[in-house]
N, C-alpha and C positions, 0 to 999 in steps of 0.2 A: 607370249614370247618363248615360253619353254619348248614349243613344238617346233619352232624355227630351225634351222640349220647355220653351223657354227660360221657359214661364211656370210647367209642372210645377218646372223649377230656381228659380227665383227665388220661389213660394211655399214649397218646402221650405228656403231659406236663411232665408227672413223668420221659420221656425216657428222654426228651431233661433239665433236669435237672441234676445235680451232686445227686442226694436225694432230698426228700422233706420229711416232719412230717407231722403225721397223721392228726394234726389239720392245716395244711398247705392245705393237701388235700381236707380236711371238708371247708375250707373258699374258697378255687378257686371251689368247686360246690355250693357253698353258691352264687358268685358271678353268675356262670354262671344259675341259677337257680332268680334270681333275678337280675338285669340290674343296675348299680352303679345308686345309687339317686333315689332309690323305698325302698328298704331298707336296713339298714344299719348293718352291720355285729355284732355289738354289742349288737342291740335288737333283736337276733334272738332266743332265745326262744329254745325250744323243735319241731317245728314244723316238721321239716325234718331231724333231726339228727338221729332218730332212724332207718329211711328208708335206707339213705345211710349207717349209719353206717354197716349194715344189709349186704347191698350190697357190701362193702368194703371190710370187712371182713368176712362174709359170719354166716350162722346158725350153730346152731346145730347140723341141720337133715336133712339141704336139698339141700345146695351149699357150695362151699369154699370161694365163696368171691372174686371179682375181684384182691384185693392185693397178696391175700393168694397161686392165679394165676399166676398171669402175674408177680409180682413182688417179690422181695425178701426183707429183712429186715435187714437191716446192726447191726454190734456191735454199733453201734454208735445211734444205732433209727432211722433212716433215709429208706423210702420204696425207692429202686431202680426196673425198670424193667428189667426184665430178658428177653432170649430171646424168650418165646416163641412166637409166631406168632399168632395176632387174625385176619386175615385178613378182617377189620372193621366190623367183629361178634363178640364180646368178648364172649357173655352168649350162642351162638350156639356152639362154639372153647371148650366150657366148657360143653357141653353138657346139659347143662342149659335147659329145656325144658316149655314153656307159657301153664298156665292152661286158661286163656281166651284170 
């Protein structure tokens, strides 16, 4: 699981949960982006919120966003995943394509 990538991780958390909230999602790549007792979830600032969020839920003009994907959104607020399959490509499955 270590060699995974944080979106491969953070879609197999969402499956193996009932739901999770968006700020639920933002703190478990908070964590996996930072190692517990480097820094602490409450002084985190703007530094990487804007990136994930980005990624989460995707642009304007240029992707849909991992959630927006793979998972769905309950009446209740809660993202669950759906079925599709990213066989540990999420942004290839998405046709996502790396400009460098």
């Amino acid at each position: 699981m270590a060699n995974q990538s944080k979106s491969v991780r953070i879609l197999d958390l969402i499956a193996l949960s009932p739901g999770m909230r968006f700020s639920d999602i933002q703190k478990a790549l908070w964590h996996m982006t930072y190692p517990p007792g480097t820094r602490p979830w409450e002084a985190r600032g703007d530094s990487c919120r804007g990136y994930w969020c980005t990624n989460l839920l995707g642009g304007m003009h240029y992707h849909a966003g991992l959630l927006r994907f793979f998972c769905t959104k309950g009446a209740d607020g809660l993202w669950r995943r759906n079925n599709k399959p990213h066989q540990g490509k999420p942004w290839r499955t998405m046709g996502y394509k790396r400009f460098w």
